[in-house]
Structures are given as structure tokens and as C-alpha cells.
VMD Tcl script that draws the C-alpha trace (Angstrom):
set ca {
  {0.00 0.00 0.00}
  {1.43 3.20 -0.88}
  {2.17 5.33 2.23}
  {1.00 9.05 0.53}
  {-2.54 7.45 0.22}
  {-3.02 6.67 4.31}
  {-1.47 9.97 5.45}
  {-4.06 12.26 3.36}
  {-7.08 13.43 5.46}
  {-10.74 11.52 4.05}
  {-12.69 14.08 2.02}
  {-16.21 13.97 3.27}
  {-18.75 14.86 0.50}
  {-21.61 15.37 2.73}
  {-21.64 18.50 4.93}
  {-23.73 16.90 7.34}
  {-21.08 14.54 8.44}
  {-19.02 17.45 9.72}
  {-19.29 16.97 12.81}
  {-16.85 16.44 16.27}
  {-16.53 12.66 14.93}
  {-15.34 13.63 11.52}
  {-13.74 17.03 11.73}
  {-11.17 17.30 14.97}
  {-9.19 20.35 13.79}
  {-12.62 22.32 13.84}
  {-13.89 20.72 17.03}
  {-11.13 21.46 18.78}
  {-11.03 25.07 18.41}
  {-14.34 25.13 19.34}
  {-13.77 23.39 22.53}
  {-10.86 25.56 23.15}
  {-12.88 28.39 22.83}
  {-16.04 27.51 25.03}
  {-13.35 26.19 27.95}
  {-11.77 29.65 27.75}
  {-15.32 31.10 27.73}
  {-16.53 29.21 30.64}
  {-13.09 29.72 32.63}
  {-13.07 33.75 32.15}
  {-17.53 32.96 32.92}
  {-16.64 31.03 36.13}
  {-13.86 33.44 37.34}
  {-16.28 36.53 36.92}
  {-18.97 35.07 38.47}
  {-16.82 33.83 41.38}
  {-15.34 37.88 41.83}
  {-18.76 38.98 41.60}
  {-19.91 36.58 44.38}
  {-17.22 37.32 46.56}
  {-17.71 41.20 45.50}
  {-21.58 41.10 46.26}
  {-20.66 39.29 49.74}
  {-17.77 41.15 50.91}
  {-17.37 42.08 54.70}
  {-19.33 45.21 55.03}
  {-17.37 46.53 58.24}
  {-17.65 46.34 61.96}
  {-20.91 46.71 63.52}
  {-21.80 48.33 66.00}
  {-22.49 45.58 68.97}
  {-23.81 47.15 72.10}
  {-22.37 45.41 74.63}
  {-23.46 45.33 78.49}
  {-21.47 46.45 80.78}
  {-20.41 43.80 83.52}
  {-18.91 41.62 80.49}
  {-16.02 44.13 79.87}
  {-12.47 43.53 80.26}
  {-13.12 45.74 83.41}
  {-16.72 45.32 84.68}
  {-19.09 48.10 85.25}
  {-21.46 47.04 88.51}
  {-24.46 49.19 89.19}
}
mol new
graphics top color blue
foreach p $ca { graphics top sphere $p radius 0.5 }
foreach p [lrange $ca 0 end-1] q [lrange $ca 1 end] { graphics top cylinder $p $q radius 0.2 }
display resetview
């Protein structure tokens, strides 16, 4: 069998049969593409979480007066 003949890519006629079986070079820069998308949609979403979330400050806590590192007794 003549080697040139196996090494050459199968011509597909039908359009149809395009698909992630048939066509890998395609495929996989589409796949690269939505794992890029849903790695920058995951990390946005994540910062936005956190964002919406954050640690609003101290509060004010009243806090009675015989629990104090020096107690206050009426």
C-alpha cells in the first residue's frame, strides 16, 4: 500500500457529516474556545460573588457592661 494514500485526510462529500466525529481540527477550536469562555464565565462570576458578599465593616455591637475587660457594677 502506498504510504501518501493513508497519510491524506478523508474528504467527506456530505456536509452533514461534519461533525466532532469527523472534523477534529474544527472541534477542537471550538472546545478551546467555550473552555476559555466558561473559565473567564466562572472566574467573573466567582469575583462577583465574593464582591456582592464582601465584609461590610464592623458593627456596632452594644455590649453590656459587667462583660467588659473591666466590669461596670451598678
Amino acid at each position: 500500500m502506498d504510504q501518501s494514500l493513508t497519510d491524506q485526510p478523508i474528504e467527506l462529500k456530505d456536509p452533514k457529516l461534519k461533525d466532532i466525529a469527523n472534523s477534529w481540527v474544527d472541534s477542537s477550536v471550538f472546545l478551546f474556545y467555550l473552555e476559555v469562555f466558561v473559565i473567564v464565565a466562572f472566574l467573573f462570576g466567582a469575583s462577583y460573588g465574593l464582591w456582592v458578599h464582601r465584609y461590610k465593616g464592623k458593627p456596632n455591637v452594644e455590649v453590656p457592661g459587667n462583660t467588659l475587660y473591666t466590669p461596670q457594677y451598678k
